[in-house]
mmCIF file as gemmi writes it, N, C-alpha and C atoms, coordinates in Angstrom:
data_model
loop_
_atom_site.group_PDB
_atom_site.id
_atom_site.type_symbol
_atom_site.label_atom_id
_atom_site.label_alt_id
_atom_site.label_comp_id
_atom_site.label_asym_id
_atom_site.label_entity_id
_atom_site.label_seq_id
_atom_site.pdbx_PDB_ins_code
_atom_site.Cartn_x
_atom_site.Cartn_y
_atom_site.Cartn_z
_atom_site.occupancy
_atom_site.B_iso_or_equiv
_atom_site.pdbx_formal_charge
_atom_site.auth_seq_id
_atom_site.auth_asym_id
_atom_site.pdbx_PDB_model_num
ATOM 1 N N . UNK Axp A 1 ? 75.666 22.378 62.809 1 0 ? 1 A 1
ATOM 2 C CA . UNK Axp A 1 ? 76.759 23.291 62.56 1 0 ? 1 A 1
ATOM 3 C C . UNK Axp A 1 ? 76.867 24.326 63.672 1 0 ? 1 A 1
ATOM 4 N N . UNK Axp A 2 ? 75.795 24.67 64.159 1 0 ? 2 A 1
ATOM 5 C CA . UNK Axp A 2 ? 76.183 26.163 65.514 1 0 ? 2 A 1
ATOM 6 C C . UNK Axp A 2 ? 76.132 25.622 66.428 1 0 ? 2 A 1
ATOM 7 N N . UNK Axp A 3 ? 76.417 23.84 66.942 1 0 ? 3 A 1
ATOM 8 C CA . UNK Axp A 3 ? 76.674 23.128 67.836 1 0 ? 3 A 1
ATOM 9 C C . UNK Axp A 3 ? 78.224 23.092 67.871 1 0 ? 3 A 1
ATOM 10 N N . UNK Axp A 4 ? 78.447 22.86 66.666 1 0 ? 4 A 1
ATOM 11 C CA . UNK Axp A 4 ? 80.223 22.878 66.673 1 0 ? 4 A 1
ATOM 12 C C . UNK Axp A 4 ? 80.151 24.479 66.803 1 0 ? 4 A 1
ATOM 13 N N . UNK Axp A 5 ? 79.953 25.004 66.15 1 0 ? 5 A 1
ATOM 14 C CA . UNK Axp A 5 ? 80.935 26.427 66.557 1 0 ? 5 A 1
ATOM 15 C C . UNK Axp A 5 ? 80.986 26.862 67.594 1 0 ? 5 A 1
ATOM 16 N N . UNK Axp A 6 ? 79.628 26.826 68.528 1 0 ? 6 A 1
ATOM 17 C CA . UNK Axp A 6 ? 79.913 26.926 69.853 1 0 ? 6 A 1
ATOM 18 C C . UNK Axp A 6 ? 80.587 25.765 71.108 1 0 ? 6 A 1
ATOM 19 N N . UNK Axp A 7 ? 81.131 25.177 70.086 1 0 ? 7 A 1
ATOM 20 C CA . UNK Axp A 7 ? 81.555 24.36 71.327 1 0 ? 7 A 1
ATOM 21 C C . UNK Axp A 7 ? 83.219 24.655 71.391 1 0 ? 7 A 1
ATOM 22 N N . UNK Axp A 8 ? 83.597 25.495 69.974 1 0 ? 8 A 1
ATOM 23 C CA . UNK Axp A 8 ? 84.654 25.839 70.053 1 0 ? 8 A 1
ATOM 24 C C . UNK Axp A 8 ? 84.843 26.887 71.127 1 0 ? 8 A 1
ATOM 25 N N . UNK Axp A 9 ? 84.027 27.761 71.123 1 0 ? 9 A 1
ATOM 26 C CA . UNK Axp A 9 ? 84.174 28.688 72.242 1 0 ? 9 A 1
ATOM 27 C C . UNK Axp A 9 ? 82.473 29.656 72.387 1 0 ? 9 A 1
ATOM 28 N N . UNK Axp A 10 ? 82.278 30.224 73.136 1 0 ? 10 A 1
ATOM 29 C CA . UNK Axp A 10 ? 80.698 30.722 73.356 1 0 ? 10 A 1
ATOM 30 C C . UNK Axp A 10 ? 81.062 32.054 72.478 1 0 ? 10 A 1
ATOM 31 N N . UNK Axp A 11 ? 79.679 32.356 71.946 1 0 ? 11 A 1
ATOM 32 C CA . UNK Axp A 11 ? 79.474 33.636 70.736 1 0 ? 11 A 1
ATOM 33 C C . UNK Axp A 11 ? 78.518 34.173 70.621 1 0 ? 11 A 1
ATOM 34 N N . UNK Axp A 12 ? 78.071 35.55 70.284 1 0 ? 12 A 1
ATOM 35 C CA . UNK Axp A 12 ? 76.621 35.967 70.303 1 0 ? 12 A 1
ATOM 36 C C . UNK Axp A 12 ? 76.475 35.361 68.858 1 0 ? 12 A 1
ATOM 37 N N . UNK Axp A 13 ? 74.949 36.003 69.053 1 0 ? 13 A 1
ATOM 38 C CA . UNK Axp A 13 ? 74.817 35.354 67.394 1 0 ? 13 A 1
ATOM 39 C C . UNK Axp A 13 ? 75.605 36.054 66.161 1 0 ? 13 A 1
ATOM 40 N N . UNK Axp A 14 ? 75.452 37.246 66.619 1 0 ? 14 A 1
ATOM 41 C CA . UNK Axp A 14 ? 76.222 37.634 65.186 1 0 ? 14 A 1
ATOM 42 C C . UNK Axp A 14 ? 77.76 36.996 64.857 1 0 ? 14 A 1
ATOM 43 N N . UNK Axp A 15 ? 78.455 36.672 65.716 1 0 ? 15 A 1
ATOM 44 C CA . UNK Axp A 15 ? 79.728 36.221 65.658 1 0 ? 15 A 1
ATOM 45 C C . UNK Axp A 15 ? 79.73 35.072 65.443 1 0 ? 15 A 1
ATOM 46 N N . UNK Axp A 16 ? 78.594 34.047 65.675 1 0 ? 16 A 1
ATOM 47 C CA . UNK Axp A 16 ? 78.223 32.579 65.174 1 0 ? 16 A 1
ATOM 48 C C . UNK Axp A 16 ? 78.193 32.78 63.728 1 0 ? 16 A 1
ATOM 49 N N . UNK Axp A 17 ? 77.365 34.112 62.992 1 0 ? 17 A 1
ATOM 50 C CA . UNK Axp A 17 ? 76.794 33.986 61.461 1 0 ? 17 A 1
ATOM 51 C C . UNK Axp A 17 ? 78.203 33.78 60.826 1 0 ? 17 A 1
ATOM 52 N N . UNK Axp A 18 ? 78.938 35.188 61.571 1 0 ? 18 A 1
ATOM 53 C CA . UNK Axp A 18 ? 80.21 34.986 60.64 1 0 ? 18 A 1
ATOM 54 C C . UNK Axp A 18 ? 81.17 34.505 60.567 1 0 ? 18 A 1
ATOM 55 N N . UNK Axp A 19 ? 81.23 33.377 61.665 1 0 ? 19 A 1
ATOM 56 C CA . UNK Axp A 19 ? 81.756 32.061 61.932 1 0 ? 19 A 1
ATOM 57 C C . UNK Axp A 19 ? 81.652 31.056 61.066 1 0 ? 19 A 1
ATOM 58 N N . UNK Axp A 20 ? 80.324 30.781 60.718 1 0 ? 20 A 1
ATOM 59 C CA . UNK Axp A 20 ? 79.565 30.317 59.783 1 0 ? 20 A 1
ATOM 60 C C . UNK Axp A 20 ? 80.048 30.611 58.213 1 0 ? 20 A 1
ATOM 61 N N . UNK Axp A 21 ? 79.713 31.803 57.959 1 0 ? 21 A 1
ATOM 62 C CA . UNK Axp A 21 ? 80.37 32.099 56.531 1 0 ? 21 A 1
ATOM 63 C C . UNK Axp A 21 ? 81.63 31.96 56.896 1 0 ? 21 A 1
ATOM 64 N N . UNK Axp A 22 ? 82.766 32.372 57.726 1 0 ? 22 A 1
ATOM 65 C CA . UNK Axp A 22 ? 84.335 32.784 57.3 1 0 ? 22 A 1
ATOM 66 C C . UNK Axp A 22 ? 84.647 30.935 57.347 1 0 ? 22 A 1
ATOM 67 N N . UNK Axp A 23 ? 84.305 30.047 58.201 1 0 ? 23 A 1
ATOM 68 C CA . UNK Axp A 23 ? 84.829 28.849 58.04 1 0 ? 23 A 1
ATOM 69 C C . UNK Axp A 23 ? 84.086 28.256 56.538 1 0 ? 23 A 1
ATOM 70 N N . UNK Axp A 24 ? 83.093 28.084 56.337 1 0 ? 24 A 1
ATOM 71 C CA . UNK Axp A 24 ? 82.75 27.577 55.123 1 0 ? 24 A 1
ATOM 72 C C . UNK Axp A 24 ? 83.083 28.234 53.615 1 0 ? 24 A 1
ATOM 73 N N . UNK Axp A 25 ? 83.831 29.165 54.03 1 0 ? 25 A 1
ATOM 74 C CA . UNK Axp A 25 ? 84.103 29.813 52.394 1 0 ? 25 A 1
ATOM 75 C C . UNK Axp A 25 ? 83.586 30.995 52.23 1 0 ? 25 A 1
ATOM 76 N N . UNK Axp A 26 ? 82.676 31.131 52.837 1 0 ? 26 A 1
ATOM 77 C CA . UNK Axp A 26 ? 81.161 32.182 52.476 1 0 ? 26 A 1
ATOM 78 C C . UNK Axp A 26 ? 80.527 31.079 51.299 1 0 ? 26 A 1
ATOM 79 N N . UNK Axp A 27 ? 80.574 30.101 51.579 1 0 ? 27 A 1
ATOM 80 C CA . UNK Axp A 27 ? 79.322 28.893 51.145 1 0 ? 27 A 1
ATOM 81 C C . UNK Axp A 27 ? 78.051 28.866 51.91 1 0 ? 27 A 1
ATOM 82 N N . UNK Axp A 28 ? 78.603 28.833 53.018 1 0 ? 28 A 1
ATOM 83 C CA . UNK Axp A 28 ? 77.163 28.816 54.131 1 0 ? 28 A 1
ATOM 84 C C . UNK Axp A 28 ? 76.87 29.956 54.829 1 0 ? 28 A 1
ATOM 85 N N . UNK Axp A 29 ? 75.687 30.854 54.625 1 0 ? 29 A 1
ATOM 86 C CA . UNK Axp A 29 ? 75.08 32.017 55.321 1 0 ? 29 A 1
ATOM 87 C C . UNK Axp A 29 ? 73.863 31.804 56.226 1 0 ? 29 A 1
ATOM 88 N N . UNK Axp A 30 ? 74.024 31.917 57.146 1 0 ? 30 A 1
ATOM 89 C CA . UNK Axp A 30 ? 71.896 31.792 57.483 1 0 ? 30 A 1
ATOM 90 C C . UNK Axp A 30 ? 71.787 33.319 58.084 1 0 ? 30 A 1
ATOM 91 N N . UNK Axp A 31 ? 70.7 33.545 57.944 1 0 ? 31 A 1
ATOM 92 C CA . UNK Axp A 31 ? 69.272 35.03 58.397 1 0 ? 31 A 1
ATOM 93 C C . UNK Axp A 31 ? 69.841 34.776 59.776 1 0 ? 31 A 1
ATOM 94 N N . UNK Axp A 32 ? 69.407 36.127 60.147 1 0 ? 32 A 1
ATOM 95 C CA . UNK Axp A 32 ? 68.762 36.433 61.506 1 0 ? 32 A 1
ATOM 96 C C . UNK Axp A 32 ? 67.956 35.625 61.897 1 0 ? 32 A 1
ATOM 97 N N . UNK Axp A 33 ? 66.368 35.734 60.645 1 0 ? 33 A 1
ATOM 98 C CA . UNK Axp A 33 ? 65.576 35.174 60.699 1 0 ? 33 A 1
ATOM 99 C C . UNK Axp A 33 ? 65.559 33.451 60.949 1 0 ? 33 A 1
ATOM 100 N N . UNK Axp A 34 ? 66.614 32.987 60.531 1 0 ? 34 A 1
ATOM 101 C CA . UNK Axp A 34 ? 66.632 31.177 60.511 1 0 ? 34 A 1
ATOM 102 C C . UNK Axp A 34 ? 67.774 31.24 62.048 1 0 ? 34 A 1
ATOM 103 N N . UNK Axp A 35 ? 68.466 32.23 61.949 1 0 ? 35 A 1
ATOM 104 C CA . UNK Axp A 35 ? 69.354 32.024 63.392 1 0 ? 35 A 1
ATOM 105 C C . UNK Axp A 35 ? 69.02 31.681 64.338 1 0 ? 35 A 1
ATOM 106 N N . UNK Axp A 36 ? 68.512 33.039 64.918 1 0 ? 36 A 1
ATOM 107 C CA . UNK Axp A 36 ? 67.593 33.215 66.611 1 0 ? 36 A 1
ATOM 108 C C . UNK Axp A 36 ? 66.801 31.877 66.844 1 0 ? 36 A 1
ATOM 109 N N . UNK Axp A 37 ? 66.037 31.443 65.976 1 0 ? 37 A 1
ATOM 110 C CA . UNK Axp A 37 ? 64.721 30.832 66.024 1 0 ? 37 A 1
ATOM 111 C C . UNK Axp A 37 ? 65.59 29.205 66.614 1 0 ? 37 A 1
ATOM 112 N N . UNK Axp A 38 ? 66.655 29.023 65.46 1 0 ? 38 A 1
ATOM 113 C CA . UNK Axp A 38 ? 67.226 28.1 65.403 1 0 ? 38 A 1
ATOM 114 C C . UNK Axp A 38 ? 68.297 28.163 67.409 1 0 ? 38 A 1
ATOM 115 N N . UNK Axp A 39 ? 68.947 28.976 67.465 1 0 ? 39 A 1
ATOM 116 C CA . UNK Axp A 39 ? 69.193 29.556 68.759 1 0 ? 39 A 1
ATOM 117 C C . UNK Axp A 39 ? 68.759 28.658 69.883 1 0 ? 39 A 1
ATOM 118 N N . UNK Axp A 40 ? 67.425 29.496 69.934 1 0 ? 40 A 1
ATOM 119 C CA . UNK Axp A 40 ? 65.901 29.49 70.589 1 0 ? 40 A 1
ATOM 120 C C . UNK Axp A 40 ? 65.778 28.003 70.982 1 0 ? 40 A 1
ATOM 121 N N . UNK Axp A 41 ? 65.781 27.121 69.594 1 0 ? 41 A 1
ATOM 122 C CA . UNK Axp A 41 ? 65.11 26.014 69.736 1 0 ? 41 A 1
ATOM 123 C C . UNK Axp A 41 ? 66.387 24.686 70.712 1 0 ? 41 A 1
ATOM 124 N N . UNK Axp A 42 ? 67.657 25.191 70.056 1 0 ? 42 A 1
ATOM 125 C CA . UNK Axp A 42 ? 68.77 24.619 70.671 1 0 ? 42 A 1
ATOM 126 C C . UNK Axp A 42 ? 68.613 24.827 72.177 1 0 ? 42 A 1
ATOM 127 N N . UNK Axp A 43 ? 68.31 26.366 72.755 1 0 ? 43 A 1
ATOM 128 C CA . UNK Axp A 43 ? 68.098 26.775 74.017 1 0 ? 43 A 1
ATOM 129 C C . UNK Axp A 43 ? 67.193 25.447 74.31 1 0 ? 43 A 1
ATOM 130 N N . UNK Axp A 44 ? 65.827 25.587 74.304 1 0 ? 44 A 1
ATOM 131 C CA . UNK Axp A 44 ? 64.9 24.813 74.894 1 0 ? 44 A 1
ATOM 132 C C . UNK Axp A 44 ? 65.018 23.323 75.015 1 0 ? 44 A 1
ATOM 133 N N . UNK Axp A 45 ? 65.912 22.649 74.198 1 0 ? 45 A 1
ATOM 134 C CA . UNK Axp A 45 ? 66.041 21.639 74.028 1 0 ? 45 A 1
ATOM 135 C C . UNK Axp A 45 ? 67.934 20.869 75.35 1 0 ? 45 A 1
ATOM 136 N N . UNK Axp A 46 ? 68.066 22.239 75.73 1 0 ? 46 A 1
ATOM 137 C CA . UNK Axp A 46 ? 69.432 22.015 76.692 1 0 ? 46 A 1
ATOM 138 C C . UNK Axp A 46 ? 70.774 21.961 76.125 1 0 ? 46 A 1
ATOM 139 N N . UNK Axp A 47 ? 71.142 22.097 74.736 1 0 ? 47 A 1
ATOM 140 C CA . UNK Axp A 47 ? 72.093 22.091 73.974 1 0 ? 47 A 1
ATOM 141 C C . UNK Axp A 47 ? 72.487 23.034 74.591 1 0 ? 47 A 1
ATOM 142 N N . UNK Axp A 48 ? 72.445 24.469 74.459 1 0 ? 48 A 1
ATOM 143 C CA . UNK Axp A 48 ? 72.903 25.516 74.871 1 0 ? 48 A 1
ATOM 144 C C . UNK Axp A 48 ? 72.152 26.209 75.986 1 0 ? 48 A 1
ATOM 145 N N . UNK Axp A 49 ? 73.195 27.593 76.378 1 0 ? 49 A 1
ATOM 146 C CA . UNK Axp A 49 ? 72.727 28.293 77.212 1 0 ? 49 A 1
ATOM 147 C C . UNK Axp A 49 ? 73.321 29.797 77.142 1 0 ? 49 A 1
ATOM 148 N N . UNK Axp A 50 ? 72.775 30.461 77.375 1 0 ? 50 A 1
ATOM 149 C CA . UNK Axp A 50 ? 73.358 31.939 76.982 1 0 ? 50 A 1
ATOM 150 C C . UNK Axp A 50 ? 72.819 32.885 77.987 1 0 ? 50 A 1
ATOM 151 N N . UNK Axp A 51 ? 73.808 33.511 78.042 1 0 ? 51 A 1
ATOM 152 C CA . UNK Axp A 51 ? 73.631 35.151 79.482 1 0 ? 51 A 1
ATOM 153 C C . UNK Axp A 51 ? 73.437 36.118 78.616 1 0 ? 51 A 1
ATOM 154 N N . UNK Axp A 52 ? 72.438 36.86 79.773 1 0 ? 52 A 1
ATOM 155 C CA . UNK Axp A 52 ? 72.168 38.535 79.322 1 0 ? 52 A 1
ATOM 156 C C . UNK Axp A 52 ? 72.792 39.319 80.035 1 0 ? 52 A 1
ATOM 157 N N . UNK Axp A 53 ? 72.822 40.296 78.962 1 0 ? 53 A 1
ATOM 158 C CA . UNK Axp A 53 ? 73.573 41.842 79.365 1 0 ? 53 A 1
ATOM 159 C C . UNK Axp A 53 ? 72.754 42.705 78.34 1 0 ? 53 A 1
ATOM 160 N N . UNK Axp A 54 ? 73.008 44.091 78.963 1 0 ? 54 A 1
ATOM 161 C CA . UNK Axp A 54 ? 72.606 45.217 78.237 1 0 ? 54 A 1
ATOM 162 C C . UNK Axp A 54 ? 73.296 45.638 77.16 1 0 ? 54 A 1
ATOM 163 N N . UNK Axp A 55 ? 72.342 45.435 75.692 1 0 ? 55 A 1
ATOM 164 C CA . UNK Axp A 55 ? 72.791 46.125 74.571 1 0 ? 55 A 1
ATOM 165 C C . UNK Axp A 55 ? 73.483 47.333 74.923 1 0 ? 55 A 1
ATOM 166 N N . UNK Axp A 56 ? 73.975 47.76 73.265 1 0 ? 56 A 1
ATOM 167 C CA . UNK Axp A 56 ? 74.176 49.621 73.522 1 0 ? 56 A 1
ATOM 168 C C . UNK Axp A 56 ? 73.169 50.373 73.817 1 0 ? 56 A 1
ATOM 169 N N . UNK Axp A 57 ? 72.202 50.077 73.422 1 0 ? 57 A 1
ATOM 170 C CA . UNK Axp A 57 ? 70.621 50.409 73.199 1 0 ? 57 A 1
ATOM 171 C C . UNK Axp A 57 ? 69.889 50.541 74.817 1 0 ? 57 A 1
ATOM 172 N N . UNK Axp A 58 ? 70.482 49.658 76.196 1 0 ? 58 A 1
ATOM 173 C CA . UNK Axp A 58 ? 69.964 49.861 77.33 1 0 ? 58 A 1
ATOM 174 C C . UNK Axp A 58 ? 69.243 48.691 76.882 1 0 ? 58 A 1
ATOM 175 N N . UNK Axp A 59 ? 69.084 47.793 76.518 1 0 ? 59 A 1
ATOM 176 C CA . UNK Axp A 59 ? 67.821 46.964 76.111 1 0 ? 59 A 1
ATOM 177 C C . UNK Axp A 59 ? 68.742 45.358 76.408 1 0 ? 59 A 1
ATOM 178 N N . UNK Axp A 60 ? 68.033 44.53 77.261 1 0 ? 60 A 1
ATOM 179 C CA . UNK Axp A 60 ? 68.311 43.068 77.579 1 0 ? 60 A 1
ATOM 180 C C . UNK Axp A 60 ? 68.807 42.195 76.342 1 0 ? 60 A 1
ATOM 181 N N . UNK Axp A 61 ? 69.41 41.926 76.375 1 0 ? 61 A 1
ATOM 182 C CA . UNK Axp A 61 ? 70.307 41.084 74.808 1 0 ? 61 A 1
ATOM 183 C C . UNK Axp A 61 ? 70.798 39.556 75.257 1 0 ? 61 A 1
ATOM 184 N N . UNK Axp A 62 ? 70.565 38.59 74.723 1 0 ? 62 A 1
ATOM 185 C CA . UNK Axp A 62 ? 71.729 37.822 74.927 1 0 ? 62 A 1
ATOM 186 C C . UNK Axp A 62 ? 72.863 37.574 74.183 1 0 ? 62 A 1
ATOM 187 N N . UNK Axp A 63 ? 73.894 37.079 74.984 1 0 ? 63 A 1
ATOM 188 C CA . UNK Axp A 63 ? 75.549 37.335 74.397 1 0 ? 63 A 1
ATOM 189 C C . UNK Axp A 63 ? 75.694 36.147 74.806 1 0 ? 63 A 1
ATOM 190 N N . UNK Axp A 64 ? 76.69 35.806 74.268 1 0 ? 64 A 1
ATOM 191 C CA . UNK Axp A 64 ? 77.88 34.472 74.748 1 0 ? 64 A 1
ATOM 192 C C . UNK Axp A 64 ? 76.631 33.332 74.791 1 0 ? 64 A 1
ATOM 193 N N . UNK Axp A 65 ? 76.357 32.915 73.456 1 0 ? 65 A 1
ATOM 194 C CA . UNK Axp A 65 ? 75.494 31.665 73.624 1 0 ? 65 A 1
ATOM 195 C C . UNK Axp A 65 ? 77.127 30.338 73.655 1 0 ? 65 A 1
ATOM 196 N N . UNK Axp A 66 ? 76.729 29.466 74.723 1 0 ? 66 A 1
ATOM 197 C CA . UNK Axp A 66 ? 77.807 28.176 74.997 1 0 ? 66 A 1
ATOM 198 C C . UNK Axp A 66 ? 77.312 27.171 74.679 1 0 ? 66 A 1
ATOM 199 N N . UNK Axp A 67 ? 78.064 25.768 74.195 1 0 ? 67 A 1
ATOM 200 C CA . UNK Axp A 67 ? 77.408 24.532 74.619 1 0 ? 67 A 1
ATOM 201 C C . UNK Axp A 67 ? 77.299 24.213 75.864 1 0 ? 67 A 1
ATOM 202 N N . UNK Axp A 68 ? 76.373 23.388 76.673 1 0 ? 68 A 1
ATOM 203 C CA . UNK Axp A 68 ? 76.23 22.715 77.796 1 0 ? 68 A 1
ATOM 204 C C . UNK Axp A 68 ? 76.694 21.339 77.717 1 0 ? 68 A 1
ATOM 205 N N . UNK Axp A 69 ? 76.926 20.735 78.379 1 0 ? 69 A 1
ATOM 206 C CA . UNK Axp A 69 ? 77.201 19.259 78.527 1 0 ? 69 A 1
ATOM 207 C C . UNK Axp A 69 ? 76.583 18.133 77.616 1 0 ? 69 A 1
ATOM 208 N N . UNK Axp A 70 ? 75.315 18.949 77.646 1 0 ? 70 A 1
ATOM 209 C CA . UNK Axp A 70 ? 74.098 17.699 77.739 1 0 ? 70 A 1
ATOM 210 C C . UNK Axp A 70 ? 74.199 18.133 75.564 1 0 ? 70 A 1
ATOM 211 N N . UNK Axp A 71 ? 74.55 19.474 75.251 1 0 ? 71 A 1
ATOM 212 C CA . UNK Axp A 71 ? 75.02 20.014 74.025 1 0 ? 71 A 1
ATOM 213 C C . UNK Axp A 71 ? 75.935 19.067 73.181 1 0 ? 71 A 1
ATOM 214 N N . UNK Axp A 72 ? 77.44 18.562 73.775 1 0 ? 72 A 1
ATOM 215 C CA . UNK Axp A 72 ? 78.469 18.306 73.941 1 0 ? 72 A 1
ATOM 216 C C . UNK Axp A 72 ? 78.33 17.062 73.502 1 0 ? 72 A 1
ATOM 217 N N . UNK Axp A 73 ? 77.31 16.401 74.397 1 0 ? 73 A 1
ATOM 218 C CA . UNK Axp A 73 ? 76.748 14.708 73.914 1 0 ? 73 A 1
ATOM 219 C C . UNK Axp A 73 ? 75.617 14.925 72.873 1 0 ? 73 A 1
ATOM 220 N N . UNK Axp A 74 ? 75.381 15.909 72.607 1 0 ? 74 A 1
ATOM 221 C CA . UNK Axp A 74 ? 74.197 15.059 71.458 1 0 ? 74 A 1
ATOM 222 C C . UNK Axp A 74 ? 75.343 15.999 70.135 1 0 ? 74 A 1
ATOM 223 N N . UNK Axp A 75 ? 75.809 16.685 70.251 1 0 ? 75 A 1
ATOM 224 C CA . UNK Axp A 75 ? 76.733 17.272 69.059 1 0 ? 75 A 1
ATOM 225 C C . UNK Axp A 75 ? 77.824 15.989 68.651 1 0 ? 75 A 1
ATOM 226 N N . UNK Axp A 76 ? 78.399 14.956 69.367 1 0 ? 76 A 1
ATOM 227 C CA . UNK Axp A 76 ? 78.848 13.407 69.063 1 0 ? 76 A 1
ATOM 228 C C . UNK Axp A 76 ? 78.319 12.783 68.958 1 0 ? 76 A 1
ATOM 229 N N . UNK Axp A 77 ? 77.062 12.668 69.087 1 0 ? 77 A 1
ATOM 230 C CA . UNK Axp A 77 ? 75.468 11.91 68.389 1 0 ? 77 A 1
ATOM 231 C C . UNK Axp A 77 ? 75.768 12.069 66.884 1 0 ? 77 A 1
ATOM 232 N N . UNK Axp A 78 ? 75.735 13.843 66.434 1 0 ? 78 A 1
ATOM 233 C CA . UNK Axp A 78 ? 75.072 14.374 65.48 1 0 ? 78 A 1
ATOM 234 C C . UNK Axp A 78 ? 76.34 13.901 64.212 1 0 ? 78 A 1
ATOM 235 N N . UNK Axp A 79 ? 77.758 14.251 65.016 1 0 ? 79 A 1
ATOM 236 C CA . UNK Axp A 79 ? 78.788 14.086 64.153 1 0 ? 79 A 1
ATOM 237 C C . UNK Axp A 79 ? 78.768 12.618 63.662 1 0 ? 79 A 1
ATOM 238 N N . UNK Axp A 80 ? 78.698 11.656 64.184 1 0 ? 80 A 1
ATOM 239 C CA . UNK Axp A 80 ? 78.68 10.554 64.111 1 0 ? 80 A 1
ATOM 240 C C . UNK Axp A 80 ? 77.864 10.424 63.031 1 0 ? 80 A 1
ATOM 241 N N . UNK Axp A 81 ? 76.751 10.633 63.594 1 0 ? 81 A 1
ATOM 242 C CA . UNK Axp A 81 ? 75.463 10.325 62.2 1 0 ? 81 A 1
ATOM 243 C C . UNK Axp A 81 ? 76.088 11.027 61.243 1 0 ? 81 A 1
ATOM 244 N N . UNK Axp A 82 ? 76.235 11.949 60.863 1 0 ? 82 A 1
ATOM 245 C CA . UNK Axp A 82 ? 76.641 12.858 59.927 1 0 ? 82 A 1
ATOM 246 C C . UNK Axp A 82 ? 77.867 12.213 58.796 1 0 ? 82 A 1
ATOM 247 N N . UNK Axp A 83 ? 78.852 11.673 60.038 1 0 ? 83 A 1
ATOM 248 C CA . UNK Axp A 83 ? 79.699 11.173 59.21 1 0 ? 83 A 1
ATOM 249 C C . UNK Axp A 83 ? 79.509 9.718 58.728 1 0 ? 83 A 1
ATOM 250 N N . UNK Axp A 84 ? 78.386 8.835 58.775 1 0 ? 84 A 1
ATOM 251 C CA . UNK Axp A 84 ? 78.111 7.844 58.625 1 0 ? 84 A 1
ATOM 252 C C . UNK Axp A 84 ? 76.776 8.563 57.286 1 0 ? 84 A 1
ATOM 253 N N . UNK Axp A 85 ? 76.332 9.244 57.21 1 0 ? 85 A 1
ATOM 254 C CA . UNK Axp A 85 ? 75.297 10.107 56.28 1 0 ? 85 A 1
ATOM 255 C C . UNK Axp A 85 ? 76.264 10.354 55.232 1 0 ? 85 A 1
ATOM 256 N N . UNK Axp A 86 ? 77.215 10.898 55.204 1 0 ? 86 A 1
ATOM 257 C CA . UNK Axp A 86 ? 78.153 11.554 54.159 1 0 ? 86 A 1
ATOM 258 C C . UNK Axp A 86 ? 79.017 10.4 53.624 1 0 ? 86 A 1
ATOM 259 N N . UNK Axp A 87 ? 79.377 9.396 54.342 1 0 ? 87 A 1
ATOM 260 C CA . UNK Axp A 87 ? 79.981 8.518 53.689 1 0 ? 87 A 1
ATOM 261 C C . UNK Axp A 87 ? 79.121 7.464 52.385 1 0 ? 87 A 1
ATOM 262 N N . UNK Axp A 88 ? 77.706 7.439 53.156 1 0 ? 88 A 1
ATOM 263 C CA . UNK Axp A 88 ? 76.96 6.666 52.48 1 0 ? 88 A 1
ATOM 264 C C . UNK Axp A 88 ? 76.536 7.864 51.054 1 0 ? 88 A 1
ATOM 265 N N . UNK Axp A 89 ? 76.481 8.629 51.207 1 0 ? 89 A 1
ATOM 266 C CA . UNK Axp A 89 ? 76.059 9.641 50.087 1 0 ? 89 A 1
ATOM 267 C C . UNK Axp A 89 ? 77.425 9.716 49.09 1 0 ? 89 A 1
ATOM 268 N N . UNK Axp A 90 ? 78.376 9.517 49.372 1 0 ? 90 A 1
ATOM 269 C CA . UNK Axp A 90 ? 79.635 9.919 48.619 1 0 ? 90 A 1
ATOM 270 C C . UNK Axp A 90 ? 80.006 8.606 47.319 1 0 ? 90 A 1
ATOM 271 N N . UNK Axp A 91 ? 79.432 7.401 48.284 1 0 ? 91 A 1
ATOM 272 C CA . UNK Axp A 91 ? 79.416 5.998 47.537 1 0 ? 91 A 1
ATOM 273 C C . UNK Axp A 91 ? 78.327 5.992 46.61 1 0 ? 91 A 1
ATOM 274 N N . UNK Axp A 92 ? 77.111 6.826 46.593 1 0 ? 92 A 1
ATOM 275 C CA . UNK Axp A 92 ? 76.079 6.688 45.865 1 0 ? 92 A 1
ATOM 276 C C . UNK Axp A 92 ? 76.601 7.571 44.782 1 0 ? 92 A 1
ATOM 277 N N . UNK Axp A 93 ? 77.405 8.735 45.088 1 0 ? 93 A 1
ATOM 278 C CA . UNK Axp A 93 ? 77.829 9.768 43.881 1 0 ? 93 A 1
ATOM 279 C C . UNK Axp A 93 ? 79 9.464 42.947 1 0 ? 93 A 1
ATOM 280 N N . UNK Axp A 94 ? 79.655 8.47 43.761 1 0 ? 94 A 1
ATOM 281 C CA . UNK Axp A 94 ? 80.839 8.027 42.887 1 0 ? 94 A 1
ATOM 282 C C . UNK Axp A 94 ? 80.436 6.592 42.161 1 0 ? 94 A 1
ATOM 283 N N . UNK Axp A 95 ? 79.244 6.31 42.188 1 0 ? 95 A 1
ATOM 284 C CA . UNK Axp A 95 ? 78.835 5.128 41.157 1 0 ? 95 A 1
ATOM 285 C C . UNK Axp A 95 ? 79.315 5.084 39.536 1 0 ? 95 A 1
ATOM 286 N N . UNK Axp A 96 ? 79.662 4.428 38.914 1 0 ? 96 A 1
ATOM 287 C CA . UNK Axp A 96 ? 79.864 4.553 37.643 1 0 ? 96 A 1
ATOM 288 C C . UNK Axp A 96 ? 79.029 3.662 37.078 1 0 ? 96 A 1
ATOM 289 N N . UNK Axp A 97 ? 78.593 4.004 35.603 1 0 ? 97 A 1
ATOM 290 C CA . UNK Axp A 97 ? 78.186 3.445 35.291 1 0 ? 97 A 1
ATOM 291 C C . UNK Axp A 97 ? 78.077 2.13 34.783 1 0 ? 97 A 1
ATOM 292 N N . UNK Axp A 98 ? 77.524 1.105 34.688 1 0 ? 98 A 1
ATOM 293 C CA . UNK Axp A 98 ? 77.65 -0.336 34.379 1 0 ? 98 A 1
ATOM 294 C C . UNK Axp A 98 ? 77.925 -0.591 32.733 1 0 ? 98 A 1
């Protein structure tokens, strides 16, 4: 999910969270705590990439987390699976009974 939102356009995190809630309804929330980390791990892995600038605070921040390329292709990996995951789950829920 913060593969698509940033691929719509680059966002700090806070503007990802409430990206997050305002498109899903306010169905879907995540922490700080599950954000960054989650962020973090997208960073290391080449999905994304994000620039620093100085908070209000004088203090190093990053802003404008983007997808990268290499983001771009595994986020049409993910959709794919996803939508091949959800289809198969939807057939198991609409079973009736025998």
């Amino acid at each position: 999910m913060l593969l698509k939102i940033l691929a719509l356009e680059p966002l700090n995190g806070w503007s990802i969270s409430q990206r997050l809630k305002q498109v899903s309804g306010d169905v879907l929330q995540v922490s700080d705590g599950s954000l960054y980390p989650a962020l973090h791990k997208l960073e290391q892995q080449g999905w994304i990439t994000a620039k620093w600038k100085p908070s209000e605070n004088n203090r190093r921040a990053k802003y404008n987390y983007s997808l990268t390329r290499l983001g771009h292709k595994h986020l049409e990996k993910e959709a794919a699976n996803w939508g091949r995951l959800s289809v198969a789950i939807s057939r198991v829920v609409a079973l009736e009974k025998a």
